[in-house]
Each structure stands twice: as structure tokens, then as C-alpha cells.
N, C-alpha and C positions, 0 to 999 in steps of 0.2 A: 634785479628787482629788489627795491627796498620791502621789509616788513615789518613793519609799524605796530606795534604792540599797545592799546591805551585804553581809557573810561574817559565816555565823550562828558562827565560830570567833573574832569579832571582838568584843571588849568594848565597844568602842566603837558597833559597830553596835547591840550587844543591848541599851545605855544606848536607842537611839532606840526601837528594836521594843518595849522595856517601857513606854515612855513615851509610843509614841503608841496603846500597846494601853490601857494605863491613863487616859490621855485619851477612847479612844473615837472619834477621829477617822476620816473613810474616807480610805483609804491603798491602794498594793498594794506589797510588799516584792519588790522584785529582787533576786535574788541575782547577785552577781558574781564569779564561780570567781575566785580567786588564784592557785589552782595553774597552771588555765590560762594565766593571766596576763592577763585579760579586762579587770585595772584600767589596763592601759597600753594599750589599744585604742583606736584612733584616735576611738572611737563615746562608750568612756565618758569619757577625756580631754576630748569636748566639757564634761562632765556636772561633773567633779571636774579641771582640770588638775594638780594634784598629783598623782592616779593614788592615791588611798587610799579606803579606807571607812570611817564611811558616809556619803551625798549627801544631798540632797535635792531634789526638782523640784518646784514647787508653780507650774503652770499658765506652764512658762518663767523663773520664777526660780529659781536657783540657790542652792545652800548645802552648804558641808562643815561637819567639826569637831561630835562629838557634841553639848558643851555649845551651841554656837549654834542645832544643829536642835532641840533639845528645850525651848530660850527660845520660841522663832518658832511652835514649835508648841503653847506654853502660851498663848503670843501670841493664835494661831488658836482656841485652845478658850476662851481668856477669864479673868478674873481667880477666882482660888479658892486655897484652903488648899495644892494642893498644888506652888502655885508665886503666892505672896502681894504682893498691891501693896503692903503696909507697906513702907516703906522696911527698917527692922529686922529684919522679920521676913523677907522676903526677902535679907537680907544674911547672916541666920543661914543659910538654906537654900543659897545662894552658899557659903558657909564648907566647911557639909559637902561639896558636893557635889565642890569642889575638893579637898579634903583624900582622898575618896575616889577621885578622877579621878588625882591627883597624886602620890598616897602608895602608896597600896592597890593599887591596877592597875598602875601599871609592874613593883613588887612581882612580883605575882603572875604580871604578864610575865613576869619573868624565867623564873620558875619553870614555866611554860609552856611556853614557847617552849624552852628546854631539856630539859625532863623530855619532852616530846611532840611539840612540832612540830618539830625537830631530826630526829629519827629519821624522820617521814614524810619529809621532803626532804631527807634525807644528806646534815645539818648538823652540822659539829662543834660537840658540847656544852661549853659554860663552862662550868667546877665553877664558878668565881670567881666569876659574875654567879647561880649557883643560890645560893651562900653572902650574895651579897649581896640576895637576894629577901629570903631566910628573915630574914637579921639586923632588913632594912627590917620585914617583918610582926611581929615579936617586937616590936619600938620601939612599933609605932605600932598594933596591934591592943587591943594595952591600953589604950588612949586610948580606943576607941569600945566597949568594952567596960564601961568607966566611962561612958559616955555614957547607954548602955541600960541600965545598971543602976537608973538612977532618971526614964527615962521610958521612953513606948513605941517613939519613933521618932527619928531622929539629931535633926532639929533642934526636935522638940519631942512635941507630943500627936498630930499629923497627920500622917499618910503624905507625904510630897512629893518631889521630884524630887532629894534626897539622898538616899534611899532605895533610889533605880531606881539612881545610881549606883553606892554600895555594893553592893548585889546583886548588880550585873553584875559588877562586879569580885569579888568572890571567887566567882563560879561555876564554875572551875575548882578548887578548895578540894579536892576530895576526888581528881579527878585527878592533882595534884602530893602528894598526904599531906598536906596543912596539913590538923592536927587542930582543927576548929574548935569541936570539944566539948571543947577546955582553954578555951572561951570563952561558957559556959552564956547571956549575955544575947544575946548576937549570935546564937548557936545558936536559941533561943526566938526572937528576931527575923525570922533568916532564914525557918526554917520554915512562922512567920505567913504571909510574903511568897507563897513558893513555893505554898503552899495557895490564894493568891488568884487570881481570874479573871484577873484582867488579866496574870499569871504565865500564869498555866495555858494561855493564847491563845497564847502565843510560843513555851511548850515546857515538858514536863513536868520538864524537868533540862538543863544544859548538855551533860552527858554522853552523856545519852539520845540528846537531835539529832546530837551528832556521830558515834555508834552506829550512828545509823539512817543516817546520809547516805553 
């Protein structure tokens, strides 16, 4: 039994949760209050010494860093489309899913972490780093907007773990105003996504969970 260690406010953790929902693997998700400050606890320090989310425990071994648990765990379900042994066609899928880990999410960090989580924890707000979210999504949205305009999924015909990326990442979209209907293929893409089970298992909206929590 996998255990999943994360903050459902966390992109990084929600990269795992979509990925081992969409895998299908058994798991049980812990969550780990931040606010509390549960991630520097002497208990989960064992778990992650960094102190961040999200973990992984798979029968005493260890593992941080979204992109490494979501390998390990393609790993554990085995080779398929949505994380491919071809050498190529796994390096396309690498491509995106860095481009969206790298590009798109600190992005939308910014824009986050500013417009909303600031104000929970009586942060002062950067205009500067809000001006720089938006400029980075302008850049770089239009790129994977082209991308989907001429197939279904980022790196190609198949759903795959570029996909659970992107997703996670702009799932705060509508929280911060990024109008993501100036972006009709992405918009049609997302949508697919969000309708799917292995979505629908983690949470019916980003928003929704953090409403409800």
C-alpha cells in the first residue's frame, strides 16, 4: 500500500493524487496541515527531511518531488501509453510535462499565492511577482494552445502524465481570473479532463476542495 503524503492546496501534491487516481493503484492520501505547520514535525521530517509536499512511503522507502513519485509510480503500474517505454515517445511526454511543471505552475504560483493565500496568512502581497505570473502565462499559454489545436492531448493522441501536469497546474485558473476561455483548445481539453473518473476521484474542482475544507 502506497502512502501519499500532501496539501490538497498543493499542485504538486495534486500532480500525485491525479496520477495515482489515474493509475488506479491502492494508496491512502495523508494530508499534512501547513498551516499547522505538521510539515516540520519531527514525525514527518522522518518522511520528507526537506519539510515539503508531497512524500511518498511505499513499504519504508522513501521519495519526494512530484515528478519522481509519479515515475516510480508508473514504475509500480507498468509500462503503457500513459507513461511510454519508447525512448521518443517518453521524452516527448518528459518535454511536456517539465514545460508544464516549470513554466505554467510557478506562473500560476505566483498568482496564487498572492491573490489568496497571502490574505489567509497575513502575507504581504507582490504586485511585482502577480505582474510577473500573468506576463509568464501570456508567453507561454499560447504555446500549448497550439499544441491542442491539432491534437487531443499535449504530447500526442493519449492522455499521459503531461496531462495530470498541466491540469494541476492551472487549477487555480479561475481563482486568480486567468481567463482560460481566451484559450478555446485548452478550455475543451480541460473540461475532457475534469469530466473524467480518475478527476472526478481527487475532486470535483480545485476550488470546490478548498471551499469545502
Amino acid at each position: 500500500m502506497l502512502n501519499i503524503y500532501g496539501h490538497f492546496l498543493s499542485p504538486p501534491t495534486n500532480i500525485v493524487r491525479l496520477c495515482v487516481s489515474y493509475l488506479g493503484l491502492p494508496h491512502e492520501y495523508i494530508h499534512v496541515d501547513l498551516q499547522k505547520g505538521e510539515q516540520s514535525s519531527p514525525e514527518y521530517l522522518k518522511i520528507n527531511p526537506a519539510g515539503r509536499v508531497p512524500a511518498l512511503e511505499d513499504d519504508g522507502f522513501l521519495l519526494s518531488q512530484s515528478s519522481a513519485i509519479c515515475k516510480y509510480m508508473c514504475g509500480l503500474s507498468g509500462p503503457s501509453d500513459f507513461y511510454p517505454e519508447d525512448l521518443q515517445s517518453q521524452a516527448k511526454v518528459n518535454q511536456w510535462s517539465d514545460f508544464a511543471g516549470k513554466h505554467i505552475m510557478p506562473a500560476m504560483g505566483r498568482l496564487f499565492f498572492n491573490k489568496i493565500v497571502a490574505g489567509m496568512i497575513g502575507a504581504e502581497i507582490d504586485k511585482g511577482a502577480i505582474k510577473t505570473g500573468e506576463a509568464m502565462l501570456a508567453r507561454d499559454l499560447p504555446l500549448i494552445e497550439d499544441v491542442l489545436k491539432s491534437r487531443e492531448f499535449l504530447a500526442g493522441d493519449k492522455l499521459t502524465l503531461a496531462d495530470i501536469t498541466l491540469i494541476a497546474g492551472l487549477e487555480p485558473a479561475e481563482m486568480v481570473q486567468v481567463d482560460i476561455s481566451a484559450y478555446p483548445s485548452i478550455e475543451k481539453w480541460r473540461k475532457t479532463l475534469m469530466e473524467r473518473g480518475f478527476y472526478q476521484r481527487v475532486h470535483s474542482h480545485f476550488a470546490a476542495e478548498m471551499q469545502s475544507s
